[in-house]
C-alpha positions in Angstrom: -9.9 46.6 -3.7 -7.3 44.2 -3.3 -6.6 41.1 -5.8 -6.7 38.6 -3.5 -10.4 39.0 -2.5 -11.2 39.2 -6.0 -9.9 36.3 -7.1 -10.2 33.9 -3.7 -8.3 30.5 -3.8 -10.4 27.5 -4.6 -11.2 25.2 -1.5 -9.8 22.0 -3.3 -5.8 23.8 -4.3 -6.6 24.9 -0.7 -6.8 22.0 1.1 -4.1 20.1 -1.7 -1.9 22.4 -0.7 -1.9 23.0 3.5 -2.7 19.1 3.2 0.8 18.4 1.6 2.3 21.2 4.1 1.0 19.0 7.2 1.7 15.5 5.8 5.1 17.2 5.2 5.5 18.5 9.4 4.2 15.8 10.0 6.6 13.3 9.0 9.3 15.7 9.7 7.8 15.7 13.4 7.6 12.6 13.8 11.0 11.4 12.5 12.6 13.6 15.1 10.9 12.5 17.8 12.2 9.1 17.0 15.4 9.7 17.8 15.9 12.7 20.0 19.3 12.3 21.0 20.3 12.1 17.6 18.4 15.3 16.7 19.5 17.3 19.4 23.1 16.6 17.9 22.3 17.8 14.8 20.1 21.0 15.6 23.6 21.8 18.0 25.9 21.2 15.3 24.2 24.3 13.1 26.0 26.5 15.8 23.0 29.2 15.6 22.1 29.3 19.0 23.9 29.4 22.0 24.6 26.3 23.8 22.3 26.9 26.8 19.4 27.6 24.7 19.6 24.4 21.8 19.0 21.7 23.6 15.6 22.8 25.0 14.7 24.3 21.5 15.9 20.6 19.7 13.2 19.3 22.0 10.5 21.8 21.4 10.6 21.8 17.2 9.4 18.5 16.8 6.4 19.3 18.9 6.1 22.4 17.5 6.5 20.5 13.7 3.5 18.1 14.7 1.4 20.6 16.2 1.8 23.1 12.5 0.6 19.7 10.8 -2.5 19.8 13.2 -3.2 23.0 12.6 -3.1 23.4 9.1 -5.5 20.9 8.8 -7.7 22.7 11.2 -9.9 25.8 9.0 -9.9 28.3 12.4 -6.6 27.4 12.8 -4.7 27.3 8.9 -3.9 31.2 8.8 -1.8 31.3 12.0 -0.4 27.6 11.7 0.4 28.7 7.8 2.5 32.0 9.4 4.1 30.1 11.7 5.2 26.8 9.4 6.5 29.6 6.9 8.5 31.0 9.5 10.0 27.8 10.6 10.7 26.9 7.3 12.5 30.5 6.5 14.4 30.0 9.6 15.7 26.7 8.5 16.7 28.0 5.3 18.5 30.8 7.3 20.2 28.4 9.3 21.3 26.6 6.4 22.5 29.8 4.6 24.4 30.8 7.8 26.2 27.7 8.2 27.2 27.6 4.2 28.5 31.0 4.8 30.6 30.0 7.2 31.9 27.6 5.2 30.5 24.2 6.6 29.5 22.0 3.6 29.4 19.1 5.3 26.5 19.7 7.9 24.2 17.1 7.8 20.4 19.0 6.9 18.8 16.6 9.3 16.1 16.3 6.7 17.2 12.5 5.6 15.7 10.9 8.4 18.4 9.7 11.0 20.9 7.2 9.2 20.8 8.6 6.2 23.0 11.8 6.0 22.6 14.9 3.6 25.4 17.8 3.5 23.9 21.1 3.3 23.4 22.9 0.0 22.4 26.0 -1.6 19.8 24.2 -3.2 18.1 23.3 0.0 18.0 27.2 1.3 15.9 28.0 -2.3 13.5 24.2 -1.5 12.9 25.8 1.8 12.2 29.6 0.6 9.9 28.5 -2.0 8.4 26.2 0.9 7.8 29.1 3.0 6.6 31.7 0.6 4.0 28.7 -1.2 2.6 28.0 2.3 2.6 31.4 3.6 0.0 31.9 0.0 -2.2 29.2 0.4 -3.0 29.9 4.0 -3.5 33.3 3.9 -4.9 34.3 0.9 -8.5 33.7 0.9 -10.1 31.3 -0.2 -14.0 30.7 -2.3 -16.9 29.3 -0.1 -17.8 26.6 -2.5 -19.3 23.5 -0.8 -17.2 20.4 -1.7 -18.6 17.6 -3.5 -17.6 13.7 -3.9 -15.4 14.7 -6.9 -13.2 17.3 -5.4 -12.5 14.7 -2.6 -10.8 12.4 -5.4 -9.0 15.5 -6.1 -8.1 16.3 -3.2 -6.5 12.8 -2.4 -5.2 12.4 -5.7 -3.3 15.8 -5.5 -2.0 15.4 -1.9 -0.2 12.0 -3.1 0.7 13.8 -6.3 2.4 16.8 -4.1 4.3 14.1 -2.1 5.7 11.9 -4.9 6.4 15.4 -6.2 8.1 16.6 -3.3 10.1 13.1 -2.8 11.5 13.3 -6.5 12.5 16.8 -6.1 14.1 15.9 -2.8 16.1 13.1 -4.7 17.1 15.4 -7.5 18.5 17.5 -5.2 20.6 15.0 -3.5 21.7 13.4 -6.9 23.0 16.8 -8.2 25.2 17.3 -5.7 26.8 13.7 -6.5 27.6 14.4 -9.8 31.0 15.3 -10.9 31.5 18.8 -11.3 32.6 19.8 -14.7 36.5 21.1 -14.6 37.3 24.6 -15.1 39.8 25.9 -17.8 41.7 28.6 -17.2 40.9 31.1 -19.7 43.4 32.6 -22.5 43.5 36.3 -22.9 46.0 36.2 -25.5 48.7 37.8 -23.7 51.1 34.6 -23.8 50.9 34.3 -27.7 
């Protein structure tokens, strides 16, 4: 028997969750549709794939970011728009870790909005893991058939803007550790100079 059908996700952490998910593509989506031109420079700039193929794909991923948010909203649709937002988001985090591995700090994520520029981080190849793996478990797992009532409505709003102040202050924190001064190092003393 497996756990998961045993103990079935309730409707309202459900719907909180896949909510904040497409209110998350969403915006992402939508900010890169904004300003293509300025995307497509960016998505090149990661260096992952080759030239022929990025500029298509730079125009396809915002589409493909607002149609997940669709989705996920969507009950037939939340299982296979939750595998393929999870997939995006392990790709970026792959992308990310590629780039830091080759060295290039100074990437801009792309996930500022355009004007507002963010160098890449370890930190954000762990934001988008975790992203990944939480939405890959609230869409798949399943979840309890309870009707919903008025009060799990105020819940369910409620929690949504709680999960995107949440995400917005972890965001920050994430940005303002990487301004602060790094501590300095000491070389250590083994003794032998003594």
């Amino acid at each position: 028997m497996r756990l998961a059908s045993v103990y079935p996700i309730d409707p309202v952490a459900g719907v909180i969750i896949t909510s904040c998910f497409a209110l998350l593509f969403g915006a992402a989506g939508v900010h890169k549709v904004r300003d293509l031109r300025q995307f497509a420079e960016v998505f090149a700039a990661y260096d992952v794939l080759p030239g022929w193929l990025s500029r298509p794909m730079s125009r396809i991923v915002p589409g493909l970011e607002v149609l997940l948010a669709s989705g996920l909203l969507i009950p037939v649709a939340r299982e296979r728009a939750s595998l393929a937002g999870s997939l995006l988001l392990a790709i970026y985090a792959a992308a990310i870790a590629v780039n830091l591995r080759r060295g290039r700090r100074e990437l801009d994520c792309g996930c500022m909005g355009f004007g507002r520029s963010r160098s890449i981080s370890p930190g954000l190849v762990w934001r988008n893991a975790v992203l990944a793996l939480a939405l890959l478990t609230a869409g798949w797992l399943p979840w309890s058939s309870r009707p919903l009532n008025w009060l799990d409505v105020l819940t369910i709003v409620g929690g949504v803007c709680a999960g995107a102040l949440l995400y917005v202050a972890m965001d920050g924190l994430l940005e303002f550790s990487r301004r602060l001064p790094r501590p300095p190092t000491f070389a250590r003393d083994d003794g032998a100079g003594a």
